[in-house]
Structure formats: C-alpha cells, structure tokens
C-alpha positions in Angstrom: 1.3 -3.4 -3.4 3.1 -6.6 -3.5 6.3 -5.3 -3.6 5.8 -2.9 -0.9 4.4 -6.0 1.0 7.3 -7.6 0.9 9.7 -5.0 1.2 7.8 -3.7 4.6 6.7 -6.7 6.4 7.7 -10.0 5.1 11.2 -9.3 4.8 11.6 -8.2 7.5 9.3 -10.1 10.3 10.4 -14.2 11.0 7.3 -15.6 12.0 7.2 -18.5 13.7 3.6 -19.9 13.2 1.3 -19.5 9.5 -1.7 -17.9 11.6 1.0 -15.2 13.4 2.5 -14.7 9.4 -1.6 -14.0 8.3 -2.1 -12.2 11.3 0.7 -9.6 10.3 -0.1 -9.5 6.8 -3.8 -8.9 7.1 -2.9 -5.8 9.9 -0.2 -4.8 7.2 -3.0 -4.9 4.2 -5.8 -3.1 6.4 -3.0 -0.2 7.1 -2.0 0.1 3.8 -5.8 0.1 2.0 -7.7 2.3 4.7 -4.8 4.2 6.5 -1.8 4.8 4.5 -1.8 8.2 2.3 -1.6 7.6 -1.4 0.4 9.6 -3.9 -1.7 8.8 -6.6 -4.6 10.1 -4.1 -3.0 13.2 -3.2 -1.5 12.2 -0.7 -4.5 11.2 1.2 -5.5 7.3 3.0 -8.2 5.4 0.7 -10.6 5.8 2.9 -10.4 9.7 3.4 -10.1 10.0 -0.4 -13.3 8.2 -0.8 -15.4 9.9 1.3 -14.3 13.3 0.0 -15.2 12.2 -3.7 -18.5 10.7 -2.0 -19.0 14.5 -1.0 -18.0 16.0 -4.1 -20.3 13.6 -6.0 -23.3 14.6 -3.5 -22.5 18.2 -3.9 -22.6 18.1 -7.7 
C-alpha cells in the first residue's frame, strides 16, 4: 500500500497546506481499503469481499 500511495497521490498532488495533504491521503486510504478491487481478493473491493465471506460463513 505504501508504494501505491505514493505512486498514486503523493507524487503526484503539491499540496499547499498539511490538513489539505491529510485530507487527500485519508480520501486516497478510504478508496483504496473499502472501494478499490483487490487481486488478491479476486478482484473484488475489501468491503464486498467481506461481506461475501460473512455470507459464506453464515451459510456454512
């Protein structure tokens, strides 16, 4: 993730003020951990991916 972070946002965003830089980040961070499809999820957001092993897990 830090990598990506850097590579997607920081390098390329000048902020001007530390609160508009956290601002970014933190939208940047929710994106990538609720929204963003995983590979190593199948290709699916977090969040998705959670709530179908939540359903799998009920089901079993």
């Amino acid at each position: 993730m830090r990598r990506q972070l850097r590579d997607e946002c920081l390098n390329d965003t000048l902020f001007s003020t530390l609160p508009e830089a956290r601002s970014a980040i933190a939208s940047w961070k929710e994106d990538y951990n609720h929204r963003r499809p995983h590979s190593a999820l199948g290709n699916m957001p977090p969040a998705e991916f959670a709530m179908k092993s939540t359903l799998e897990k009920q089901a079993a």
